[in-house]
C-alpha positions as YAML, in Angstrom:
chain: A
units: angstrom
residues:
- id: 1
  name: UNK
  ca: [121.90, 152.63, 119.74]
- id: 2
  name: UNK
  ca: [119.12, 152.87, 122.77]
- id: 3
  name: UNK
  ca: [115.64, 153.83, 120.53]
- id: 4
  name: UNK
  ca: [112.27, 154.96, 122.17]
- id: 5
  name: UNK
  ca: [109.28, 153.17, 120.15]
- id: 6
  name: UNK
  ca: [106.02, 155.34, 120.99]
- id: 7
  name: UNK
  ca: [102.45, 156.02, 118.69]
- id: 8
  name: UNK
  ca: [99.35, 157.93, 118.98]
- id: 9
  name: UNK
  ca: [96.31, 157.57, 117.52]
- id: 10
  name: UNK
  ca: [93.87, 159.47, 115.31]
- id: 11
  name: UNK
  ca: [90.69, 159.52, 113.06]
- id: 12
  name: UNK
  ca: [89.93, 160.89, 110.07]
- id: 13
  name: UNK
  ca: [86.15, 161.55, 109.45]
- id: 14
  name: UNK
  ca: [85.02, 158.24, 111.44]
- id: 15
  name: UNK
  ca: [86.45, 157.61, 115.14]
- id: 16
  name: UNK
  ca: [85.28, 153.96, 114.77]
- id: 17
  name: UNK
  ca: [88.59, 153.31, 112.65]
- id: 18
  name: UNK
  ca: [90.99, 155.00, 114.25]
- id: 19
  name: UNK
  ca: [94.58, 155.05, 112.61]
- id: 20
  name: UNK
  ca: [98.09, 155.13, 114.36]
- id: 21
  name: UNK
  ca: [101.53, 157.02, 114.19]
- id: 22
  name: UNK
  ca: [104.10, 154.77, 115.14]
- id: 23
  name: UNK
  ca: [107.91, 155.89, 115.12]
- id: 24
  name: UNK
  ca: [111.22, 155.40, 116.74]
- id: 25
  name: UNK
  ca: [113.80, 157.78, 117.80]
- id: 26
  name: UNK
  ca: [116.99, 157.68, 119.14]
- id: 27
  name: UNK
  ca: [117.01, 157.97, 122.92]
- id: 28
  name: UNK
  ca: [120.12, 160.15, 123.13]
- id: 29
  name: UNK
  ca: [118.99, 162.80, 120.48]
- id: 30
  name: UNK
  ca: [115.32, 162.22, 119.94]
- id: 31
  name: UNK
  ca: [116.04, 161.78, 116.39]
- id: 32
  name: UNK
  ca: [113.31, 160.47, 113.95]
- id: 33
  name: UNK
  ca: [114.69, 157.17, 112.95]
- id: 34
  name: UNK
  ca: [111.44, 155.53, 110.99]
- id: 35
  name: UNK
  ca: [107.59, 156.17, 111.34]
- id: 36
  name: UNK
  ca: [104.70, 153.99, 110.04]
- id: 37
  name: UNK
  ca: [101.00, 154.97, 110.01]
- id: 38
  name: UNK
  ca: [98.64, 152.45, 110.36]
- id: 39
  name: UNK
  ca: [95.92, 150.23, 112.89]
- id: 40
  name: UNK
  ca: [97.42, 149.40, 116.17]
- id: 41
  name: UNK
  ca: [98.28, 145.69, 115.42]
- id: 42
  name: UNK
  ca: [101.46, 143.34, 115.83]
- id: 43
  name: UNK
  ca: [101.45, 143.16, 111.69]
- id: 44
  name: UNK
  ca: [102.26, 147.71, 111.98]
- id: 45
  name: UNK
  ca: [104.87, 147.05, 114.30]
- id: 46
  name: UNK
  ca: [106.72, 144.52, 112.34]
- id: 47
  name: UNK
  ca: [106.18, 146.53, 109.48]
- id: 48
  name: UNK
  ca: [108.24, 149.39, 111.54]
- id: 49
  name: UNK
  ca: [111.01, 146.40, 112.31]
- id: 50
  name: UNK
  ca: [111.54, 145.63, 108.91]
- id: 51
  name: UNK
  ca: [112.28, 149.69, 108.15]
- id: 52
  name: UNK
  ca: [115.14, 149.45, 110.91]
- id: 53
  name: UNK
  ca: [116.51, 146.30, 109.60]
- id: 54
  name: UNK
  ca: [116.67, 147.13, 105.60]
- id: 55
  name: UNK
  ca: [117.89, 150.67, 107.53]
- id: 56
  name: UNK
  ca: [120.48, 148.28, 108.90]
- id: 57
  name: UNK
  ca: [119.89, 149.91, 112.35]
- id: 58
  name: UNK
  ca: [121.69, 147.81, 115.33]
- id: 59
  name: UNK
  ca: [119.51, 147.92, 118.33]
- id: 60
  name: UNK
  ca: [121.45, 147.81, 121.83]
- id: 61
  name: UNK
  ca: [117.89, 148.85, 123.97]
- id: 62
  name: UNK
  ca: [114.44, 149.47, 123.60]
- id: 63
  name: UNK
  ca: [112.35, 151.51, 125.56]
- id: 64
  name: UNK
  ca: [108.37, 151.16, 125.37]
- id: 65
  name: UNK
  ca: [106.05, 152.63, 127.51]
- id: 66
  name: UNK
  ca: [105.05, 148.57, 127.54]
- id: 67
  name: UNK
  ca: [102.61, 147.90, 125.03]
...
């Protein structure tokens, strides 16, 4: 399975702590796969990881716009 990680950011009331969408979707359909909200950090993005692996999710590619 090829999946497309991407996020955007937001606020809430106070733009100096801005919070993050982060999902994945399949590449072929565009299919949600898993989401996380959260601060733009490596400790979010592992957090989204471990949703694919307890998913049991088998990654052939990743695409990133290279964070």
């Amino acid at each position: 399975m090829s999946l497309k990680v991407d996020e955007m950011w937001f606020y809430v009331g106070n733009k100096k702590r801005p919070r993050w969408l982060w999902w994945v979707e399949d590449a072929g359909t565009g299919e949600i796969i898993a989401f996380v909200f959260g601060r733009r950090t490596h400790q979010t993005f592992r957090y989204l990881l471990s949703l694919l692996e307890r998913a049991k999710i088998e990654v052939i590619r990743w695409i990133t716009d290279s964070w």
